[in-house]
C-alpha positions as a Markdown table, in Angstrom:
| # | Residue | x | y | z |
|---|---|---|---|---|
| 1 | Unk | 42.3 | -25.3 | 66.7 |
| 2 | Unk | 40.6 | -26.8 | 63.4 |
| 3 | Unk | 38.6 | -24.9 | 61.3 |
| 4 | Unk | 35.0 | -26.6 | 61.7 |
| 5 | Unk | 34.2 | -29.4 | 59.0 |
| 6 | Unk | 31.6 | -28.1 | 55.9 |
| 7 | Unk | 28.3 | -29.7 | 57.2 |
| 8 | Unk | 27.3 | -32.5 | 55.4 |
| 9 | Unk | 25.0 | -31.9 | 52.2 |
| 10 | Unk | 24.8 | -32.8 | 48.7 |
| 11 | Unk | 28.2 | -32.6 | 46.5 |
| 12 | Unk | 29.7 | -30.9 | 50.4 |
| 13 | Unk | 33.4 | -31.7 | 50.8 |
| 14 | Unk | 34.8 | -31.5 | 54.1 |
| 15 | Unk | 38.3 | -31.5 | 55.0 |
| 16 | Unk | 39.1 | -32.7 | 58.5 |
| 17 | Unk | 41.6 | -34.0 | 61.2 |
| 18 | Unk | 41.9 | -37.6 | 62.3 |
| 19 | Unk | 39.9 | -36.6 | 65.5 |
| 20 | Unk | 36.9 | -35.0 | 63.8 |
| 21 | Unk | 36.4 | -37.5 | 61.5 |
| 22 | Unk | 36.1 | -39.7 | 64.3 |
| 23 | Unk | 33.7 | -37.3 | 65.9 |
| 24 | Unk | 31.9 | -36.8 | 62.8 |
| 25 | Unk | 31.9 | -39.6 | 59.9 |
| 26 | Unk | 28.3 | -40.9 | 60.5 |
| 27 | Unk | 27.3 | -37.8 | 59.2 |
| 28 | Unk | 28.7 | -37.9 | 55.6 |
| 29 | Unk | 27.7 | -40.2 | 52.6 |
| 30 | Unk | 31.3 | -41.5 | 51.9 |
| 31 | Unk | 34.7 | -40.9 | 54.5 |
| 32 | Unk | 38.3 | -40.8 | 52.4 |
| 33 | Unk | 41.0 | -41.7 | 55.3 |
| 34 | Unk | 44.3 | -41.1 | 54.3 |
| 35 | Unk | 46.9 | -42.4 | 56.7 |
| 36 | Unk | 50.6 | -43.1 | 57.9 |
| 37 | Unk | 51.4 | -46.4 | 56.1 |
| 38 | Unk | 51.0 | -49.4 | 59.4 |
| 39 | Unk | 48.8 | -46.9 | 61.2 |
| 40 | Unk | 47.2 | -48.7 | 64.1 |
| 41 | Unk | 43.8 | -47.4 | 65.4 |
| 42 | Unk | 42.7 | -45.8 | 61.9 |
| 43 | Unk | 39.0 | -44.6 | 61.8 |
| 44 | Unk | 37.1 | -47.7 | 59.5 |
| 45 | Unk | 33.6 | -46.8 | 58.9 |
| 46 | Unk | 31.2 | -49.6 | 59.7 |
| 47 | Unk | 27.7 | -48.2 | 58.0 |
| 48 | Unk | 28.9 | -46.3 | 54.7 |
| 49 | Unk | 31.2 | -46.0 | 52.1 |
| 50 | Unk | 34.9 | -45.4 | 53.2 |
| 51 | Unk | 38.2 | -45.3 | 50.8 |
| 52 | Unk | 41.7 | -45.7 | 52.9 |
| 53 | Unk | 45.1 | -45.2 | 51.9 |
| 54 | Unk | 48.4 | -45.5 | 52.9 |
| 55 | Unk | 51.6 | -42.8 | 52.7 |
| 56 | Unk | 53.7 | -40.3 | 54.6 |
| 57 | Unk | 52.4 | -36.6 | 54.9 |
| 58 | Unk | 56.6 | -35.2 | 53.2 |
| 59 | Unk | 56.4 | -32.8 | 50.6 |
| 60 | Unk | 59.6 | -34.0 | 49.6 |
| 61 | Unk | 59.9 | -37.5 | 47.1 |
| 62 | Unk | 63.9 | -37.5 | 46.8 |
| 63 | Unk | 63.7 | -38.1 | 51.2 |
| 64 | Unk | 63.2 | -42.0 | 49.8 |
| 65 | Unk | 59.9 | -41.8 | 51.9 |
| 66 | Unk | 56.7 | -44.0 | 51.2 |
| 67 | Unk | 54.8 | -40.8 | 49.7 |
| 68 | Unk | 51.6 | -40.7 | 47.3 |
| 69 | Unk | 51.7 | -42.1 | 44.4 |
| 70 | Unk | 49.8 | -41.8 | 41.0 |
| 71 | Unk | 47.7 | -44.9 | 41.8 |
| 72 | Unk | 46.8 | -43.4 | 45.0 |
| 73 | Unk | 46.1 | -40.1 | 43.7 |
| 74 | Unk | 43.6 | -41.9 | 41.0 |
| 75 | Unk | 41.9 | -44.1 | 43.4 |
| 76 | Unk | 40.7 | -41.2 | 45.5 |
| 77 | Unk | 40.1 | -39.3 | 42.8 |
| 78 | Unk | 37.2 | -42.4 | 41.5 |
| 79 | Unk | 36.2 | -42.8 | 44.7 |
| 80 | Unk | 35.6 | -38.9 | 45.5 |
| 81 | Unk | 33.7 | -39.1 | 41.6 |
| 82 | Unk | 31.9 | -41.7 | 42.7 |
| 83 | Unk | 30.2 | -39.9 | 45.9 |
| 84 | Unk | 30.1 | -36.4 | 44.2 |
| 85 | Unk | 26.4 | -36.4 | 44.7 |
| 86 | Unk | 26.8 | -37.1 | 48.7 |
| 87 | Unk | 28.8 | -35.4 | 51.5 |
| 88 | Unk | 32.3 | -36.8 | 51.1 |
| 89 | Unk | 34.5 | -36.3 | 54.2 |
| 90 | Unk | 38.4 | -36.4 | 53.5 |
| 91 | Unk | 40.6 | -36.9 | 56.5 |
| 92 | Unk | 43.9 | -37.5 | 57.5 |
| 93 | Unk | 45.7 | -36.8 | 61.1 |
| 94 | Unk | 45.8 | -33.0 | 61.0 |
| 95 | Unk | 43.9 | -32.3 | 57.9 |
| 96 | Unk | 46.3 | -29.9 | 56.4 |
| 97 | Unk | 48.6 | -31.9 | 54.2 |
| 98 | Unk | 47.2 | -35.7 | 52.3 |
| 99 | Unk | 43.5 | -34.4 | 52.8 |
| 100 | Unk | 43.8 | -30.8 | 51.7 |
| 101 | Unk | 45.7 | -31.8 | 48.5 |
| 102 | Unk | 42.7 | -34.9 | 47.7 |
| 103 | Unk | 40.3 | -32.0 | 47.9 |
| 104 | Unk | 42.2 | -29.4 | 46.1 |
| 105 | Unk | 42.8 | -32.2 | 43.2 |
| 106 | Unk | 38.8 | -32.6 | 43.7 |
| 107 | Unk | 37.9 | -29.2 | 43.5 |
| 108 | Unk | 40.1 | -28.9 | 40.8 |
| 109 | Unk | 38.5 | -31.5 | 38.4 |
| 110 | Unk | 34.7 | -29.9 | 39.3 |
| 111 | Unk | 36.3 | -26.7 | 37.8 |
| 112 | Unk | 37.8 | -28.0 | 35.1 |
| 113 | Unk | 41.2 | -26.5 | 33.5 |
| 114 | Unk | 41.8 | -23.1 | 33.4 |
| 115 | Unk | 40.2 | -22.2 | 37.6 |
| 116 | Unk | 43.2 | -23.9 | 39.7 |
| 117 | Unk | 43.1 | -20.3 | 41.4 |
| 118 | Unk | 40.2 | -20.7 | 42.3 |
| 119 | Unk | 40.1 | -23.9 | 43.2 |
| 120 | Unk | 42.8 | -23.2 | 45.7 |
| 121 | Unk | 40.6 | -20.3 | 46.9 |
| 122 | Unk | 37.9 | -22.6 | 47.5 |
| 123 | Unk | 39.9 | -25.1 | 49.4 |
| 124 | Unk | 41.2 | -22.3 | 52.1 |
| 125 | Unk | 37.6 | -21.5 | 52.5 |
| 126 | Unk | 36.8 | -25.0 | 53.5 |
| 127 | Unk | 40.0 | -25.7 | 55.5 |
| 128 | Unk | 42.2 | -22.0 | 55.6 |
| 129 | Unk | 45.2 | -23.4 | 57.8 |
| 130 | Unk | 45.7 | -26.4 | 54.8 |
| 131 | Unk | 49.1 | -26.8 | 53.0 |
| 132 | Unk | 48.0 | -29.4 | 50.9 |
| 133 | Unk | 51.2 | -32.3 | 50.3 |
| 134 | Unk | 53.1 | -31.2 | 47.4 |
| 135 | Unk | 54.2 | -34.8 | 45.8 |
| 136 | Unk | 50.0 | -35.1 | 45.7 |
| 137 | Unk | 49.3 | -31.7 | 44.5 |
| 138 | Unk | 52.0 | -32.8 | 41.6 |
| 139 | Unk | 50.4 | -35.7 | 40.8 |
| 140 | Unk | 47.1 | -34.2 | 40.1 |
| 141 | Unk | 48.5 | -31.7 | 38.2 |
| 142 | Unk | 49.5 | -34.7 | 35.9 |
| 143 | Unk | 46.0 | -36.8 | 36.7 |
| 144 | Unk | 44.1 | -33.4 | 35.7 |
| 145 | Unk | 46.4 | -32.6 | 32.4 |
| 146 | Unk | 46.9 | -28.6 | 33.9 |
| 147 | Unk | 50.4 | -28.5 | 33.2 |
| 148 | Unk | 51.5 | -27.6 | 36.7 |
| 149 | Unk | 49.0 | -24.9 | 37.0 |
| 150 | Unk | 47.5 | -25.9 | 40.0 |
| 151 | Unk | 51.0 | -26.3 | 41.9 |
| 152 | Unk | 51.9 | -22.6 | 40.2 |
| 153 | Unk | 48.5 | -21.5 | 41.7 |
| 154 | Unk | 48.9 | -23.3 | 45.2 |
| 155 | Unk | 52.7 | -21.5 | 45.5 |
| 156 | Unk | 51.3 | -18.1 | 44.6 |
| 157 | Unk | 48.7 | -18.4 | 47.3 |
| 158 | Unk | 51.0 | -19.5 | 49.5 |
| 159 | Unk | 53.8 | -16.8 | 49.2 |
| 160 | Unk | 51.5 | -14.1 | 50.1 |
| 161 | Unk | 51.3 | -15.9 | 53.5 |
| 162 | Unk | 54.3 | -16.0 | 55.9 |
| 163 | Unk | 52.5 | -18.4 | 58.1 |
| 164 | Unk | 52.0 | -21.4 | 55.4 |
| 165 | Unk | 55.5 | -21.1 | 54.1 |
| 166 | Unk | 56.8 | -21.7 | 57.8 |
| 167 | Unk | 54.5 | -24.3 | 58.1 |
| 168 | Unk | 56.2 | -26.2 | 55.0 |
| 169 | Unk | 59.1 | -25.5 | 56.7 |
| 170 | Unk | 58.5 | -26.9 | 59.9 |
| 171 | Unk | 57.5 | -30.1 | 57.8 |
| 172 | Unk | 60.1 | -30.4 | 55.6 |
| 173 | Unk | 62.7 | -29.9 | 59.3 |
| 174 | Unk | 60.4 | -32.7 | 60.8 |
| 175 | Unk | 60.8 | -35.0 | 57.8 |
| 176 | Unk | 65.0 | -34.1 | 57.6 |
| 177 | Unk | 65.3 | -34.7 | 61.1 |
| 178 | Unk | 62.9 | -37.7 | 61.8 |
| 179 | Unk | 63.8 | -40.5 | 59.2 |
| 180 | Unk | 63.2 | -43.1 | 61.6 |
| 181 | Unk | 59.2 | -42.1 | 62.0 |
| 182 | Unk | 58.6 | -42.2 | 58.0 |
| 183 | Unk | 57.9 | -45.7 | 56.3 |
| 184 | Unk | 60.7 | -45.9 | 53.5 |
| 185 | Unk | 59.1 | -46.0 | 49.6 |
């Protein structure tokens, strides 16, 4: 079961699944979609501001997969500086992987350098079951000029916890073993 989304107030980020988003997104300022590239059905906000992009959920950029990229990773992060006075909801289909690492690059630039830790502590308190995409969480480190601090910090907090390094695992087994399901870079 998801963790319930941060209710919607000034400067709030909430991290979400595809399904709660659709549940919820008339309730926040601005909605952030991140989605399979040729997803059909994806949510599209009618009354409010909504950002959408396209790539795979695979921690892995050598799979030759269509995976973020540094364009992507600076057009979210305008658009999330451009609603930082709003509720900003950031989804993707299970809101672990794409959305967790958008809002941990987010958190991350409201801290400033030097509080990745806790930036990464503040994302598990929104969303505790995330495992935020690794090719992302790279890429901010580069948009955000930590040095591969806020990787360092996200690996830490993730080898204390059996469960999340399964879970990158399981995802990295579902990428290996399911080329056909991934849009090629």
């Amino acid at each position: 079961m998801s963790t319930q989304l941060t209710p919607p107030a000034p400067g709030a980020i909430a991290v979400g699944s595809f399904t709660q988003a659709r549940k919820h997104h008339k309730s926040y300022d601005a909605v952030l979609t991140l989605e399979d590239p040729g997803q059909r059905d994806g949510l599209r906000v009618r009354d409010g501001e909504q950002l959408i992009l396209n790539f795979e959920d695979c921690d892995d950029a050598s799979l030759g997969y269509k995976v973020a990229t540094w364009a992507n990773m600076i057009e979210a992060l305008r658009f999330c500086r451009l609603h930082s006075n709003g509720s900003l909801l950031i989804h993707c289909q299970a809101g672990v992987g794409r959305s967790a690492a958008v809002a941990l690059m987010l958190i991350a630039h409201r801290l400033g350098r030097g509080h990745e830790e806790q930036a990464v502590a503040d994302l598990l308190a929104i969303r505790p079951e995330a495992t935020p995409n690794l090719v992302a969480i790279d890429l901010a480190d580069r948009i955000l000029g930590t040095g591969g601090s806020l990787l360092s910090a996200l690996r830490a907090s993730e080898a204390a916890n059996p469960a999340k390094l399964q879970a990158r695992a399981n995802r990295l087994r579902y990428a290996l073993e399911n080329p056909g399901l991934f849009a090629k870079a």
